[in-house]
C-alpha positions as CSV (number, residue, x, y, z in Angstrom):
1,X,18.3,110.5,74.2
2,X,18.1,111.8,70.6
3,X,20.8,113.8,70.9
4,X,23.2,111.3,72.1
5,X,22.2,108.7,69.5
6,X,23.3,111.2,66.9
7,X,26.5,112.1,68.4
8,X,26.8,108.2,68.4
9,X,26.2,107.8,64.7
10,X,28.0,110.7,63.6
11,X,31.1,109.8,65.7
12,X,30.9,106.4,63.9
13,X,30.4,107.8,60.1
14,X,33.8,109.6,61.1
15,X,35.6,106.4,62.1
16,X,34.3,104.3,59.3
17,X,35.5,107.5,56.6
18,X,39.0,107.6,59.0
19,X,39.2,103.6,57.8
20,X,38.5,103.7,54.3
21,X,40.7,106.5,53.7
22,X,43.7,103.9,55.6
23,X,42.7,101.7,53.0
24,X,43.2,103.6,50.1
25,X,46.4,104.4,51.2
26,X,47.8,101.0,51.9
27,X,46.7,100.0,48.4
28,X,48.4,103.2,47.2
29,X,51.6,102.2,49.5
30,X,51.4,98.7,47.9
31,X,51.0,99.5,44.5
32,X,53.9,102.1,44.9
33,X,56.2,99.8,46.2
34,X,55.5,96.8,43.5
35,X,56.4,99.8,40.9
36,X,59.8,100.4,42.3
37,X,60.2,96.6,43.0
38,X,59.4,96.1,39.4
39,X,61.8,98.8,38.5
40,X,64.8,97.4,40.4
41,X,64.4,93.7,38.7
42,X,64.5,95.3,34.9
43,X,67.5,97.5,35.8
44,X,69.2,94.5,37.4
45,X,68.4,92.2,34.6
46,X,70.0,95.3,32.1
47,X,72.8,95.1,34.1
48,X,73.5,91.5,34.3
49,X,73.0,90.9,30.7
50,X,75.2,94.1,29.7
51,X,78.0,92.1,31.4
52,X,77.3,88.9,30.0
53,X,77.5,90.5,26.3
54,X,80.7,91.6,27.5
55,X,82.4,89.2,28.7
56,X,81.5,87.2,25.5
57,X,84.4,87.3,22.9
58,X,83.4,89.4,20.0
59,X,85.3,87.2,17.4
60,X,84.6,83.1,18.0
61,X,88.1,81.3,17.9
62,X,89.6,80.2,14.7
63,X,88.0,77.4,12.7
64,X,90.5,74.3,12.6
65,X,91.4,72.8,9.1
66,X,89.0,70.6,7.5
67,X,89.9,67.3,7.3
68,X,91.6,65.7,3.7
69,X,90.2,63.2,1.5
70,X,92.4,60.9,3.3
71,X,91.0,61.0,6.5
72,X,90.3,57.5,6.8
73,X,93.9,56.8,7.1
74,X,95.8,60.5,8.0
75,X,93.0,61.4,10.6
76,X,95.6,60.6,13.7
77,X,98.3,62.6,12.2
78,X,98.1,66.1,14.6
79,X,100.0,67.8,11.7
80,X,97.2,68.0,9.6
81,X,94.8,68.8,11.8
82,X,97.1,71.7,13.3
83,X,98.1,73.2,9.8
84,X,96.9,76.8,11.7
85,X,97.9,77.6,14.9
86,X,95.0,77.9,17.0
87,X,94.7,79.5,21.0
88,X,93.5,76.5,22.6
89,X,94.3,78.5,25.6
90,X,91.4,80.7,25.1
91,X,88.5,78.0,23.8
92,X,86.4,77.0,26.6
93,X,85.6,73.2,26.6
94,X,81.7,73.4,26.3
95,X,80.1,69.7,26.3
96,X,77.0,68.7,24.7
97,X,74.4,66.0,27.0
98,X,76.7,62.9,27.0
99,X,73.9,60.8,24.6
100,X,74.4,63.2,21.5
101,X,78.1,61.7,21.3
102,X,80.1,58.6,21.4
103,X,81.6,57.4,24.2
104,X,84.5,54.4,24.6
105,X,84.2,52.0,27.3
106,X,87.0,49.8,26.2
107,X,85.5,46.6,25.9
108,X,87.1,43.8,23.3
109,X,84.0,44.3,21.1
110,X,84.7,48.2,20.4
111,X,86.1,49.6,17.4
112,X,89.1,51.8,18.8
113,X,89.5,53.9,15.5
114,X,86.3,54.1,14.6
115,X,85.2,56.0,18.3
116,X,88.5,58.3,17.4
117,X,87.2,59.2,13.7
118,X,84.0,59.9,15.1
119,X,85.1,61.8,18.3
120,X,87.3,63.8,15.9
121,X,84.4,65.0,13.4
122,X,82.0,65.5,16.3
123,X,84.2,68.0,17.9
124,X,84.6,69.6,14.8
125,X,81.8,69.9,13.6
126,X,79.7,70.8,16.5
127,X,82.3,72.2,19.0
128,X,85.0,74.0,16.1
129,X,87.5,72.3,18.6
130,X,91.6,71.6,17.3
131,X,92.7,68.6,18.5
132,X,94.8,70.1,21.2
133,X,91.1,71.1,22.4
134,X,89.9,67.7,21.7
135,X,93.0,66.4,23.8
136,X,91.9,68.6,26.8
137,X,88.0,67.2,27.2
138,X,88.9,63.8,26.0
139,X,88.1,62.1,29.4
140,X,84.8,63.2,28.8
141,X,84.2,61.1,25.9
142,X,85.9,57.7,28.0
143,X,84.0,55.7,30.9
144,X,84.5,52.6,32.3
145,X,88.0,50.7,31.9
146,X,88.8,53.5,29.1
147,X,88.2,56.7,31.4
148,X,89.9,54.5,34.3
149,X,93.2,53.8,32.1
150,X,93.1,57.8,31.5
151,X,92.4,58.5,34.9
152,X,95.6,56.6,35.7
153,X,97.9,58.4,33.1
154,X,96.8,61.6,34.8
155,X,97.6,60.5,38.4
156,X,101.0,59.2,37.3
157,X,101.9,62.6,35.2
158,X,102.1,60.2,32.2
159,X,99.5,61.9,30.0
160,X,99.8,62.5,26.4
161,X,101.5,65.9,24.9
162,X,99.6,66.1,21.5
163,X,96.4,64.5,19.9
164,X,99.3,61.5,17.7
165,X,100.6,60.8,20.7
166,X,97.2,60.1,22.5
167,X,96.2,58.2,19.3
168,X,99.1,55.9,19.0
169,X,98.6,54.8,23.3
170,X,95.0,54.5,23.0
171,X,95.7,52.1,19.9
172,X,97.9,50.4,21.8
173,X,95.8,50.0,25.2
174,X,92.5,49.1,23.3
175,X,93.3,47.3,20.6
176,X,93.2,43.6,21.2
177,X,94.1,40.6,19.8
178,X,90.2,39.5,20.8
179,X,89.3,42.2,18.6
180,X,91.8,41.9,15.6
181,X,90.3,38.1,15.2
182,X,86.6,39.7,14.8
183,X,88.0,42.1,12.6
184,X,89.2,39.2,10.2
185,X,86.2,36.9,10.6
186,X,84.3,40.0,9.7
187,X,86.4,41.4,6.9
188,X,86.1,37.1,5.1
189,X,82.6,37.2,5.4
190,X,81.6,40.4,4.2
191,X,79.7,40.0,1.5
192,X,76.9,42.5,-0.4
193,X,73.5,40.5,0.8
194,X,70.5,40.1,-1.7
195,X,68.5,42.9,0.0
196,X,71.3,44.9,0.8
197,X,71.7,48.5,-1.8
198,X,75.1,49.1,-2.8
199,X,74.8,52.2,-0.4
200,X,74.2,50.1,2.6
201,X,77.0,47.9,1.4
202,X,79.4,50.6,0.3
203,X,79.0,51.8,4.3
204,X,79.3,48.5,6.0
205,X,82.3,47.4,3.9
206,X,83.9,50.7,4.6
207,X,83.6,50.6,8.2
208,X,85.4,47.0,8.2
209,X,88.0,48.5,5.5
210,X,88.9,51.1,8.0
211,X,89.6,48.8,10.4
212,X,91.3,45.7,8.9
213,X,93.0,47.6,6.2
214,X,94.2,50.9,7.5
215,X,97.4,51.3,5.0
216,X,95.2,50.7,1.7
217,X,93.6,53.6,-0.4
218,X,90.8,54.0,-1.9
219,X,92.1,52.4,-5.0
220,X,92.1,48.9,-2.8
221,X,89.1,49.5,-1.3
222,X,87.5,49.8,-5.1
223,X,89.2,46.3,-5.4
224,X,87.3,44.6,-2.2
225,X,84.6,46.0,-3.6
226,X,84.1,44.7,-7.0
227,X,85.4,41.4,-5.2
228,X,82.3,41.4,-2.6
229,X,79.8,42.8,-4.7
230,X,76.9,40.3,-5.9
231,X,77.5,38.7,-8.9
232,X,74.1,39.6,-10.9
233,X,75.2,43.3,-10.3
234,X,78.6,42.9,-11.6
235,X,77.7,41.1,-14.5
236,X,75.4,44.0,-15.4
237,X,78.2,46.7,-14.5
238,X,80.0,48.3,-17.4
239,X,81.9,50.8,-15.2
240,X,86.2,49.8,-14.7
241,X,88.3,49.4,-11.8
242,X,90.2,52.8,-12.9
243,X,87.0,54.5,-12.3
244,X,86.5,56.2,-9.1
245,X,84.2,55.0,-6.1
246,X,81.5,57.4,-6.9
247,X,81.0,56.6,-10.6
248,X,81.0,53.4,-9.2
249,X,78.2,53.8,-6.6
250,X,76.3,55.6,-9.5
251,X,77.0,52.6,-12.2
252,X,75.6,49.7,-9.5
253,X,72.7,52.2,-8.7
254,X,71.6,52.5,-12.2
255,X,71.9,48.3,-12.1
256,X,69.6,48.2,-9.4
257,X,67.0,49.5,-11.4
258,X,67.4,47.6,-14.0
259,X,67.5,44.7,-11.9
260,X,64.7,45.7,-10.1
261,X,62.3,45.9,-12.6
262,X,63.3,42.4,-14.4
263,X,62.4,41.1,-11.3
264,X,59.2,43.2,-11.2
265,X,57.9,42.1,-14.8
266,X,59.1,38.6,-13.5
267,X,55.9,38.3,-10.6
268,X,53.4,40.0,-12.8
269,X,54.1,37.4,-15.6
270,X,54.0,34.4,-12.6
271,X,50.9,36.0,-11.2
272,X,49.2,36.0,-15.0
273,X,50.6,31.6,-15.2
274,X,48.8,31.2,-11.9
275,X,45.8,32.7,-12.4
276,X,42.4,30.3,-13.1
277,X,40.9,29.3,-16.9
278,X,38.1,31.3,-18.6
279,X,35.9,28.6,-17.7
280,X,36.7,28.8,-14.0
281,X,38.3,25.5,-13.4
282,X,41.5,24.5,-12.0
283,X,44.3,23.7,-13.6
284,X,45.5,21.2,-10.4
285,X,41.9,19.4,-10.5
286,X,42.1,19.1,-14.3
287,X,45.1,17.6,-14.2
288,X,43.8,15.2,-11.6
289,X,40.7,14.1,-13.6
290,X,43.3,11.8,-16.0
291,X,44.6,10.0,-12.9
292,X,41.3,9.7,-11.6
293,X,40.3,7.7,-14.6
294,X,43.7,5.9,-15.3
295,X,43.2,4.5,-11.4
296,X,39.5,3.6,-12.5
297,X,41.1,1.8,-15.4
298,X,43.3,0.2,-14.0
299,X,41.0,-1.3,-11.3
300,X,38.5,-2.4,-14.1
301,X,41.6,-4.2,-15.7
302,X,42.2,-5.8,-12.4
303,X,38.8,-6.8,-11.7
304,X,38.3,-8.6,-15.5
305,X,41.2,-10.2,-15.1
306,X,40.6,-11.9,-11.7
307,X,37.1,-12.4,-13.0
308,X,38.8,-14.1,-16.7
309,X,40.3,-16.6,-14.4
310,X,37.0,-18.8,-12.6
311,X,37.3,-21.9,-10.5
312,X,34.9,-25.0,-11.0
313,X,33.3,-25.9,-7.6
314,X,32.8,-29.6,-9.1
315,X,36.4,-30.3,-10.4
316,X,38.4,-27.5,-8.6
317,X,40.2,-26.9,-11.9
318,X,40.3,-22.7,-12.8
319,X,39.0,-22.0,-16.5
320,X,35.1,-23.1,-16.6
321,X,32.5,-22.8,-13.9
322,X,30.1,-26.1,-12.4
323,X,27.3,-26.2,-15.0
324,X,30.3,-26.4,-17.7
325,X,32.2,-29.2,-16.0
326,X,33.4,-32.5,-17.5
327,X,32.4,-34.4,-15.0
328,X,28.7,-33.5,-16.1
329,X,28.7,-35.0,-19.2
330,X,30.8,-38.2,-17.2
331,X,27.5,-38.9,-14.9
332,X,24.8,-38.7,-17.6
333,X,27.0,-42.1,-18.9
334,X,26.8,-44.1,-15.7
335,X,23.5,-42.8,-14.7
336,X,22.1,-44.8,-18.2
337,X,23.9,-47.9,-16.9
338,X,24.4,-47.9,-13.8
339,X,21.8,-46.4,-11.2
340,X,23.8,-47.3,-8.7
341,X,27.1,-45.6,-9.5
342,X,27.4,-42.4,-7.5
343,X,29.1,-39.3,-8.8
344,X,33.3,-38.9,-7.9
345,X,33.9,-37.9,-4.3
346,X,35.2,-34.2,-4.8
347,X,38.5,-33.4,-5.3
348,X,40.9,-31.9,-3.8
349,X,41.1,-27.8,-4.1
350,X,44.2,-26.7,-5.6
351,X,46.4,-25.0,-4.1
């Protein structure tokens, strides 16, 4: 019986060595394989990004023209925006989310040309797009009625051949007589507000300028602006209509200071009038002490003359009282006479 209990154990101390030796050779087997598999990604990922890098263009396309001093007027002119031919054929229209930019939905309210000056910059400043590229993705930048009318143009092979060409039918679709009455109403009552800087004002006129007055320079717009600019500024102003807009902007600057601090030693001086006497009183209860006494007075001058004025019970006449009547003296005469004689039957009171 001993003998077969230790053939027992030692056949199971054989089995249980025969197991953990499987086991360390499946962790071996795993760890083996999760090298290689590790392996295979970084050699894929080497490969993929070697062909992205190369299928990247080594030189980024041209840089279009920056825009002229006149671009408030000339910005719908192609030409000068295509000064340098560019190869729109090889830019690649990459769009930014759709809130970092402007978009037109073509409503009355919208300002046509100011969406296209600010289409234009955005594309060129962020994308390095030509116009020709700007032409391309354009729809993107349109919803509503506006991407709707574009839509249309494509269906009907009617779309436009260059960037002046879009800009002259987009004018044409969007710009409505709804919108050119604003645009006046707007442009008569612009006018620089008391709180308003001259670089808020300067902005806002500009904006309408671009609008209402699109063949005028900047010559007229100096004009409009010494016209609409408050008059406390511009009689403090010592800067010419033949200077230019920034000397300008600098000149009304420097008045706001100016102005600024007259009004600032202004309140401290009403602050220093308002504040109370040495003595602590107040100036409004002072000043209401006199017409407390002038009422008093006047009462008192009321009173003595009602009270200069008595009535005689006796008599009813007004100027003595009853122990001072007349008619006293009167009685003590009958009265040594005449026992008999009673006094007057009262008289009537006057009225």
């Amino acid at each position: 019986m001993p003998e077969k209990e230790a053939e027992l154990f030692q056949k199971y101390a054989k089995m249980k060595n025969k197991t953990f030796l499987l086991g360390l050779f499946a962790i071996q087997l795993i760890r083996t394989f999760q090298n290689i598999l590790q392996e295979t990604k970084v050699e894929t990922w080497k490969i993929v990004t070697k062909q992205l890098y190369q299928s990247r263009p080594t030189n980024p396309p041209p840089l279009p023209p920056r825009l002229s001093s006149d671009l408030q007027h000339n910005f719908l002119d192609s030409d000068q925006h295509n000064a340098q031919p560019t190869q729109a054929i090889h830019n690649t229209v990459v769009l930014s989310p759709i809130l970092s930019f402007s978009t037109f939905s073509g409503k009355p309210t919208y300002r046509p040309r100011q969406f296209l000056l600010r289409v234009v910059e955005y594309a060129r400043t962020i994308n390095n797009w030509s116009t020709d590229t700007l032409l391309q993705g354009i729809s993107q930048f349109l919803k509503d009625s506006a991407l709707e009318w574009y839509c249309q143009l494509y269906i009907t092979n009617n779309t436009p051949l260059n960037w002046s060409q879009f800009v002259s039918r987009f004018l044409a679709q969007f710009h409505s007589p709804i919108r050119v009455a604003q645009q006046e109403q707007e442009w008569s009552e612009c006018k620089q507000q008391d709180n308003e800087t001259i670089n808020e004002f300067v902005v806002r006129l500009r904006a309408i300028w671009l609008e209402q007055r699109v063949d005028e320079q900047e010559a007229d717009l100096i004009k409009h602006l010494f016209c609409k600019m408050r008059p406390d500024m511009l009689n403090l102003m010592s800067a010419s209509r033949s200077s230019t807009l920034n000397e300008i902007i600098m000149e009304a600057q420097h008045v706001e200071e100016i102005l600024y601090l007259r009004n600032k030693e202004f309140r401290l001086r009403q602050n220093t009038h308002n504040k109370p006497s040495i003595n602590g009183h107040n100036p409004t209860s002072l000043m209401s002490i006199p017409t407390r006494a002038y009422n008093s007075s006047k009462s008192t001058s009321s009173t003595s003359t009602a009270q200069s004025n008595p009535t005689c019970w006796r008599c009813y006449e007004t100027g003595h009282y009853a122990p001072n009547c007349p008619l006293n003296d009167t009685r003590r005469t009958f009265d040594s006479f005449d026992n008999n004689t009673e006094p007057l039957p009262p008289r009537p009171k006057n009225n």
